[in-house]
Each structure stands twice: as C-alpha cells, then as structure tokens.
LUMGUPA-914689 format. One record per residue (C-alpha): residue in one letter; y, z, x. Coordinates in steps of 0.5 Angstrom, whole numbers. Example, Ala and Ser with C-alpha at 12.3 -4.5 7.8 and 13.67 -1.06 7.14 Angstrom:
% residues 2
   gutor      py      pz      px
       A      -9      16      25
       S      -2      14      27
This chain:
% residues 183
   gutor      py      pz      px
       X     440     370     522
       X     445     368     527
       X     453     365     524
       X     450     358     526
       X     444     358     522
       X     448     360     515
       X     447     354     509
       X     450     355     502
       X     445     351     498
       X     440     357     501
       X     445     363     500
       X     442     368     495
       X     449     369     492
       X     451     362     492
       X     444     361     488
       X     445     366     483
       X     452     365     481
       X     450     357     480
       X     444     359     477
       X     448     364     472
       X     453     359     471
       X     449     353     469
       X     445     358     464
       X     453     361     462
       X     456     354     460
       X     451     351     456
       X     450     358     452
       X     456     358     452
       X     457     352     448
       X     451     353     444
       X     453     360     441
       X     460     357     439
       X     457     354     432
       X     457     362     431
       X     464     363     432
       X     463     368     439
       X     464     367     446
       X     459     370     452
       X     462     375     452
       X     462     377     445
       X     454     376     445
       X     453     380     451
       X     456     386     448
       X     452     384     441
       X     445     383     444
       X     446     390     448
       X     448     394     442
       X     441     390     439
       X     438     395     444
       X     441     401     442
       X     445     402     437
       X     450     407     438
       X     453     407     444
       X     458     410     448
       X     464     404     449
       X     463     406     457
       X     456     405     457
       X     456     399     454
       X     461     397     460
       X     456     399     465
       X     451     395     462
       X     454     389     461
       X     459     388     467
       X     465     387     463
       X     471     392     467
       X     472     397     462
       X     480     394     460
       X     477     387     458
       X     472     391     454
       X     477     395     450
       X     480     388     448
       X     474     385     447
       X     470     390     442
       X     477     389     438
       X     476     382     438
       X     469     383     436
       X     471     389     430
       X     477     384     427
       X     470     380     426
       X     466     385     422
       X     461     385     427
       X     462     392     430
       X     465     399     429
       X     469     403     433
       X     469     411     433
       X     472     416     436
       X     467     422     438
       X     469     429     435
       X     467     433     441
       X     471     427     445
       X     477     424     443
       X     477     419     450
       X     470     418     447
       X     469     412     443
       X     462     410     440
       X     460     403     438
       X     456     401     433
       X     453     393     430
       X     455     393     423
       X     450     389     419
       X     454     384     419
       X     453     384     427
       X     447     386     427
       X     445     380     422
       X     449     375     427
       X     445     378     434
       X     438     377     429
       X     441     370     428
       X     442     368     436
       X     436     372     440
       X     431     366     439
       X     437     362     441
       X     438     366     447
       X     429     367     448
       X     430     359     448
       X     434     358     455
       X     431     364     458
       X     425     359     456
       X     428     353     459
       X     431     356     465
       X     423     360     467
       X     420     353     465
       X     413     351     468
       X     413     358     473
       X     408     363     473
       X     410     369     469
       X     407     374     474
       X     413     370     478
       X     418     371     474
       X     417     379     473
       X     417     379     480
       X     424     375     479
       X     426     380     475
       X     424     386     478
       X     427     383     485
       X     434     382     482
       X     434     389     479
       X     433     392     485
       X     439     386     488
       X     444     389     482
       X     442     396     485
       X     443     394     492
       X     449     392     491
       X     452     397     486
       X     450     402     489
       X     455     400     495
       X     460     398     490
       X     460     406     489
       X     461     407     495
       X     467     402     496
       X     471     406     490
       X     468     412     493
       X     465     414     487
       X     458     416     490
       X     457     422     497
       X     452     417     498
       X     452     415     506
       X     451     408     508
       X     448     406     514
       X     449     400     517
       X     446     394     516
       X     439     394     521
       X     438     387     524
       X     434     384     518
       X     440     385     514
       X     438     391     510
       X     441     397     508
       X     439     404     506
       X     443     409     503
       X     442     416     506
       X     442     420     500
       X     443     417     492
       X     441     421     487
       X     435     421     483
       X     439     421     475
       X     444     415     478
       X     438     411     480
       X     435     412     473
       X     441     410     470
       X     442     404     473
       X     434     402     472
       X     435     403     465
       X     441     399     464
C-alpha cells in the first residue's frame, strides 16, 4: 500500500481499538451495578477459567502491566473477591485465587459478558466469527511476538517486513508459541 493510499477508517489497529472501545464503554457501565471496573472483571473472568494462577500469569493473559496488576488484585481482595498467596518454593511468587464470593460475582456477570459478545456478533455467521477469532489470536501473536523482540526478551530474529506487509520470525520457540496460544 503505497503512503498515499492509507485511510484510518479501514486501518486494522484503528478499527480493532474502536470496536474494543465501543464494546469497553458500554460494559463498562453495565458491570458498574456489581461494583467492579473492566479491569477487575477481566482479572475475575480469567481466574473462572483457572483457578489458581500465578499473579504473572494473569498479567500476560489479561494484558494488564504487571505493576497495574499488583494494584489492582489489591483492590480486588479488600473486596473479598480474591485471595493472594505467597508460594512456599518462591517467595517473589504470588498466586491468586476467587473466593467464593468471587466466584459467585464472575457467576453473576458471564451471562452479561456472553450478552455483548452477542450484541457485538449480531447477525454474522458463526463460521465467520471463529475465523475473527482465530485471526486475531494470530494478530495478538504477531505482534507480541515483536514486542518480545523490542524488549529483547526473545533470541527471536525478524526479518523485515516483505513487500505485502508480513513479517516472519527466524526462530521462535515451539513452548513460547504454545503459551501465547493457550493464553
């Protein structure tokens, strides 16, 4: 695509971030009758999923900076929805758990959160949206995968980018790839 041709209303990021936002807002106000913010329901939604997890962990799956985490599982235990422990091998290593106070919360809101993934699919074809799903996984990937690689945290090499717009790693590691897909 040539510099010329660029239009921001068919621009991927662009239309990602205000479909996202769209969907953020409107939750948002929604889940406020609960008494927690998107934040806190992203964090209680992920530990639905699995129980005890690493505080780490849940960083990475929720895309919340590690630091924003740690203030805001603080928030979310003064509530009762959650309890932090401290590993016995590690003592850096903090694991989080719902309560069933939580858990009895994140039971009250999924059907809330399944309704605005409704509204949002609305009338398209559900092979359509596995494909959405599967495309942005790949998309969340790509780009952490480069991220990786700005922070230096990866021996990954990147090529540059080839005339369609595509990059491709030299090398990633088959348990980085598998982590990220599970996340």
């Amino acid at each position: 695509m040539k510099t010329s041709d660029f239009d921001l209303s068919r621009y991927l990021p662009y239309l990602l971030n205000r479909a996202g936002v769209r969907i953020a807002l409107a939750f948002s106000i929604e889940i406020k009758r609960f008494g927690i913010t998107l934040p806190m329901w992203r964090v209680l939604a992920q530990l639905w999923h699995d129980e005890f997890q690493r505080q780490n962990d849940i960083a990475e799956r929720t895309s919340i900076e590690p630091a924003t985490l740690s203030r805001l599982l603080k928030s979310i235990e003064a509530e009762g929805l959650i309890v932090r422990t401290r590993s016995n091998a590690n003592a850096r290593e903090v694991g989080v758990a719902l309560t069933e106070k939580g858990r009895a919360l994140t039971k009250r809101i999924i059907p809330l959160a399944l309704r605005y993934e409704a509204l949002a699919i609305g009338t398209i074809a559900p092979g359509k949206i596995e494909l959405v799903k599967d495309v942005l996984i790949e998309i969340y990937e790509n780009i952490a995968s480069y991220h990786d690689l700005l922070l230096g945290k990866t021996g990954a090499v990147t090529a540059p980018p080839a005339h369609n717009g595509k990059r491709r790693l030299a090398q990633r590691s088959a348990a980085e790839t598998s982590k990220r897909h599970r996340a």
